[in-house]
C-alpha positions as a LaTeX table, in Angstrom:
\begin{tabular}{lrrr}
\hline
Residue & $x$ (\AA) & $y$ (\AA) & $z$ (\AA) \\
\hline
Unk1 & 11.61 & 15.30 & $-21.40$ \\
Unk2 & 10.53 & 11.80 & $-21.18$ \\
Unk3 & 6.71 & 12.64 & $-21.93$ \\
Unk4 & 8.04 & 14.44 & $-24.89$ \\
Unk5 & 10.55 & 11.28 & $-26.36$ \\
Unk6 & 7.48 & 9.26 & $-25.78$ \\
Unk7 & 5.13 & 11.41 & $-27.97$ \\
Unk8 & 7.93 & 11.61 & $-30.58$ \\
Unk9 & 8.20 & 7.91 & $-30.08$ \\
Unk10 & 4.21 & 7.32 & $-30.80$ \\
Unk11 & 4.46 & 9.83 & $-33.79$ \\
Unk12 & 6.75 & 7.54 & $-35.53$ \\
Unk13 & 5.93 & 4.09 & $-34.58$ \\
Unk14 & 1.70 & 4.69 & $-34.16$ \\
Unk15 & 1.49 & 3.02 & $-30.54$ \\
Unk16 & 3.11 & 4.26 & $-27.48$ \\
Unk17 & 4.14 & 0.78 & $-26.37$ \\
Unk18 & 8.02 & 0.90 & $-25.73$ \\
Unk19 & 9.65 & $-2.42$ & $-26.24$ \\
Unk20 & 12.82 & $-3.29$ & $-22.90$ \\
Unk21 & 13.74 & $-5.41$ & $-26.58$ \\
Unk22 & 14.18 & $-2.10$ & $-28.16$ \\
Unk23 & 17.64 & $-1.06$ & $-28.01$ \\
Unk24 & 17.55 & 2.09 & $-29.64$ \\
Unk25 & 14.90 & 3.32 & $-26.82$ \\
Unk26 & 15.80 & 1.58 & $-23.47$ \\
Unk27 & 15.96 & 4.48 & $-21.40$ \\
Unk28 & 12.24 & 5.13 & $-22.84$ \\
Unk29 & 11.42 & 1.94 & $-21.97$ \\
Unk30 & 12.29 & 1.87 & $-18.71$ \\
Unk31 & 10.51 & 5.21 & $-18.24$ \\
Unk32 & 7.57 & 3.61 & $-19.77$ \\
Unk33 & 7.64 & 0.56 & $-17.30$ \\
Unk34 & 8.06 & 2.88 & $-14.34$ \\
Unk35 & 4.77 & 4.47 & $-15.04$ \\
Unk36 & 3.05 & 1.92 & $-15.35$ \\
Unk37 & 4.56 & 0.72 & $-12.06$ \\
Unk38 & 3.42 & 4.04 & $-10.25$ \\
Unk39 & $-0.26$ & 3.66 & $-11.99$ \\
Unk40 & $-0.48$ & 0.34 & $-10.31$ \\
Unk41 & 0.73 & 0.80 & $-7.15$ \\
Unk42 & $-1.69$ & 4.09 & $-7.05$ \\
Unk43 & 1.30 & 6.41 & $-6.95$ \\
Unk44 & 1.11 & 8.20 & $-10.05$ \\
Unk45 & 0.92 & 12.12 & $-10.18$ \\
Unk46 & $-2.32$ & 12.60 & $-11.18$ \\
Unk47 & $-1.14$ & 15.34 & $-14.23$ \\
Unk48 & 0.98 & 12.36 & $-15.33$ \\
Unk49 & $-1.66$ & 10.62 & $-15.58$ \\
Unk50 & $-3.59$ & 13.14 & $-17.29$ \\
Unk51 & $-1.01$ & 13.82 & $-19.66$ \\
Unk52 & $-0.58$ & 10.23 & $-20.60$ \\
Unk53 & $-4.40$ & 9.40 & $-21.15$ \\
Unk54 & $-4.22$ & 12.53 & $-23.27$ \\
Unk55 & $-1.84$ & 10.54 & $-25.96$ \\
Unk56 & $-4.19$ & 7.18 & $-25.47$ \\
Unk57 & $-1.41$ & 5.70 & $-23.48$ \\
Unk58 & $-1.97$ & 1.94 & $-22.55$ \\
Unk59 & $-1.52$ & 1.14 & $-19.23$ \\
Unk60 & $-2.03$ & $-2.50$ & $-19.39$ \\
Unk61 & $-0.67$ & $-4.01$ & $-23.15$ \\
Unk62 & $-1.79$ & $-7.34$ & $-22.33$ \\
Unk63 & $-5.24$ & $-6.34$ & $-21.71$ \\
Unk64 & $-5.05$ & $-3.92$ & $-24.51$ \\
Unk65 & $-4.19$ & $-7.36$ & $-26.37$ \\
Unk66 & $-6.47$ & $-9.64$ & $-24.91$ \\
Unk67 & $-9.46$ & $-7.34$ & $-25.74$ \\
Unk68 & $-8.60$ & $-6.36$ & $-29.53$ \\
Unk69 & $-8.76$ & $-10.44$ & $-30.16$ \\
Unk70 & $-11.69$ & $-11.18$ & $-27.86$ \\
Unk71 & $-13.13$ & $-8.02$ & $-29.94$ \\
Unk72 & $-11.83$ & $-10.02$ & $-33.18$ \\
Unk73 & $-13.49$ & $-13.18$ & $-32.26$ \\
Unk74 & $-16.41$ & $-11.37$ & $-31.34$ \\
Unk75 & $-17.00$ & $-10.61$ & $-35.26$ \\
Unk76 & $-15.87$ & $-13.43$ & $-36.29$ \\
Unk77 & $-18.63$ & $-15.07$ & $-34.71$ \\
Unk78 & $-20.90$ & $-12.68$ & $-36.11$ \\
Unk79 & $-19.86$ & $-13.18$ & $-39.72$ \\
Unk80 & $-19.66$ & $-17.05$ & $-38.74$ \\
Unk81 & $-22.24$ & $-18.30$ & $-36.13$ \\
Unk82 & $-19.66$ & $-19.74$ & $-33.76$ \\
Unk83 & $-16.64$ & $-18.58$ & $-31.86$ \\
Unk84 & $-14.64$ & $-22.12$ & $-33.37$ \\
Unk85 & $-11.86$ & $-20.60$ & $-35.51$ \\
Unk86 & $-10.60$ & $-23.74$ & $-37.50$ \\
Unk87 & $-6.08$ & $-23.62$ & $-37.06$ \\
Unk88 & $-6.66$ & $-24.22$ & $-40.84$ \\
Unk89 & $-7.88$ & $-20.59$ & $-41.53$ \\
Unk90 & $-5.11$ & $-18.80$ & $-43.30$ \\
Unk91 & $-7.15$ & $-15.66$ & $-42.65$ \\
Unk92 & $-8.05$ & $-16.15$ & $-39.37$ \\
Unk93 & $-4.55$ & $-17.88$ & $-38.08$ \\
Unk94 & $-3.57$ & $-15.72$ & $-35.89$ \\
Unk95 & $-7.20$ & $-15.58$ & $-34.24$ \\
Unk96 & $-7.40$ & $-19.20$ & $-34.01$ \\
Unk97 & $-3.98$ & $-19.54$ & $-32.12$ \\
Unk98 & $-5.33$ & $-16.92$ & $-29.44$ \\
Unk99 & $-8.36$ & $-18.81$ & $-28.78$ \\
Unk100 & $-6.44$ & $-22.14$ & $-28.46$ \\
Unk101 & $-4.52$ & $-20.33$ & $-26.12$ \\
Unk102 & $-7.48$ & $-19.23$ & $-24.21$ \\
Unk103 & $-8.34$ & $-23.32$ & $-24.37$ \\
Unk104 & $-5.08$ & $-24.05$ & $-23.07$ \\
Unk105 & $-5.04$ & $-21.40$ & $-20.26$ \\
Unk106 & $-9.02$ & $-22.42$ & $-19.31$ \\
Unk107 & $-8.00$ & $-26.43$ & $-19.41$ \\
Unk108 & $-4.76$ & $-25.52$ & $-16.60$ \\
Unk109 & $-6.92$ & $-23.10$ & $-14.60$ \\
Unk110 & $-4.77$ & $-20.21$ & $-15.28$ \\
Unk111 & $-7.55$ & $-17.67$ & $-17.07$ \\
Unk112 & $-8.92$ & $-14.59$ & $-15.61$ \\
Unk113 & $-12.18$ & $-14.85$ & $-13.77$ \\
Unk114 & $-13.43$ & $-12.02$ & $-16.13$ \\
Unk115 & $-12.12$ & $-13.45$ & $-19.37$ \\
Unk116 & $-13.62$ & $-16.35$ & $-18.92$ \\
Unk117 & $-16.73$ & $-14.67$ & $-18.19$ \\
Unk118 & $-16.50$ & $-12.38$ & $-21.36$ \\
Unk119 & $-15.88$ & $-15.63$ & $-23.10$ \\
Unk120 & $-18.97$ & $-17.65$ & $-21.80$ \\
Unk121 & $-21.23$ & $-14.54$ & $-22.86$ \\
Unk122 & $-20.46$ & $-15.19$ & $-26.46$ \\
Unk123 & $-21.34$ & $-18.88$ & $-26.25$ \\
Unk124 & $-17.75$ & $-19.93$ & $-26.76$ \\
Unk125 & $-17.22$ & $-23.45$ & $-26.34$ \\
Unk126 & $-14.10$ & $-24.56$ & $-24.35$ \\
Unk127 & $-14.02$ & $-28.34$ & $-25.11$ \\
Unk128 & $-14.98$ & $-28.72$ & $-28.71$ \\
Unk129 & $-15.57$ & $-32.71$ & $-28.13$ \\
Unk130 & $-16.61$ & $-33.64$ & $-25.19$ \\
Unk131 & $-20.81$ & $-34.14$ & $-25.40$ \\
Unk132 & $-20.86$ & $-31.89$ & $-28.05$ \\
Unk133 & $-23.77$ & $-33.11$ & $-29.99$ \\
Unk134 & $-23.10$ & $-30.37$ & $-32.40$ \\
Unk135 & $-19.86$ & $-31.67$ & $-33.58$ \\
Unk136 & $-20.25$ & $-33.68$ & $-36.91$ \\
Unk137 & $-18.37$ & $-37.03$ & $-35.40$ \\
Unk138 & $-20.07$ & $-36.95$ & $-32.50$ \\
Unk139 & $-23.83$ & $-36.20$ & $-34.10$ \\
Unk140 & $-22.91$ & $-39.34$ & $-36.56$ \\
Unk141 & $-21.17$ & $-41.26$ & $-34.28$ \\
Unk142 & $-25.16$ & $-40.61$ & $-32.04$ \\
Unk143 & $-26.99$ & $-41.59$ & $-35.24$ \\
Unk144 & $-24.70$ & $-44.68$ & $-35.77$ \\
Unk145 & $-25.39$ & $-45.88$ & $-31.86$ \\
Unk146 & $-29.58$ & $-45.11$ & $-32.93$ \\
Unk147 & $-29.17$ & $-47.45$ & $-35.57$ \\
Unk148 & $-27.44$ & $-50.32$ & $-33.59$ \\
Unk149 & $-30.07$ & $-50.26$ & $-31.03$ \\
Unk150 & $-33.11$ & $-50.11$ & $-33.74$ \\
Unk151 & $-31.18$ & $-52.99$ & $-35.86$ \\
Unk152 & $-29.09$ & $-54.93$ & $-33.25$ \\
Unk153 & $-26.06$ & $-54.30$ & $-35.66$ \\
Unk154 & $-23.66$ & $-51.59$ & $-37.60$ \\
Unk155 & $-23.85$ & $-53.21$ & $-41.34$ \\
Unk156 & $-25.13$ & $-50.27$ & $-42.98$ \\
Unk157 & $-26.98$ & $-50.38$ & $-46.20$ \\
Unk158 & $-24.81$ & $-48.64$ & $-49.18$ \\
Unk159 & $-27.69$ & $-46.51$ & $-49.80$ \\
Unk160 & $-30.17$ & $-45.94$ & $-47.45$ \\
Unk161 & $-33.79$ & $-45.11$ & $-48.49$ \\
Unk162 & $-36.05$ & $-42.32$ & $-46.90$ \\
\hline
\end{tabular}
């Protein structure tokens, strides 16, 4: 009966994800919650199972989650070079919050082993500032220090000559 509300459920909504927040479905929630319980804990019939996989049934939503944005920022870099989605993209705003989420969760040592992993294999860069040579303030702020120690000062010519 349950398997069946579910399957209803996915028809009209196009994810089998059952909100506890949904009201309307909280017995189907709870349901929901206990299987993934019993997958975890090993404990799961293993036609449940079956019949669950069969519907594309996500046992893990925040993995599900974390992967559809790490695959997002994967083509992101491929359309852009790097993995540094500016907070000022209006198309890529959602994006860039996740991956300043990932910053934040790296910086407190509270990220998966394997995230951080997946992460490092795209060449994503998890302090944008610090001896990033790459960075336009910093590569200026380099060329700036050049010239002080060719010229023994910072009074820079208004137009400087090839």
């Amino acid at each position: 009966k349950n398997f069946d509300q579910l399957c209803a459920f996915k028809a009209q909504n196009g994810h089998s994800n059952v909100s506890t927040n949904d009201v309307q479905n909280e017995s189907l929630a709870g349901w929901v919650n206990m299987q993934r319980m019993s997958y975890n804990k090993n404990a799961l019939n293993s036609n449940h199972m079956q019949r669950m996989n069969s519907i594309g049934f996500i046992w893990d939503p925040h993995e599900h989650a974390w992967n559809k944005n790490f695959d997002q920022l994967c083509a992101f870099k491929a359309q852009n070079g790097h993995c540094n989605v500016s907070t000022n993209d209006v198309q890529n705003e959602s994006l860039a919050g996740w991956v300043n989420m990932q910053r934040m969760s790296y910086n407190k040592n509270a990220l998966n082993s394997n995230h951080m992993q997946r992460m490092n294999s795209i060449g994503f860069k998890w302090d944008l500032h610090k001896h990033s040579y790459e960075h336009p303030w910093m590569r200026m702020y380099q060329e700036l220090k050049t010239f002080q120690n060719k010229h023994k000062h910072i009074i820079l010519p208004k137009h400087v000559t090839a």
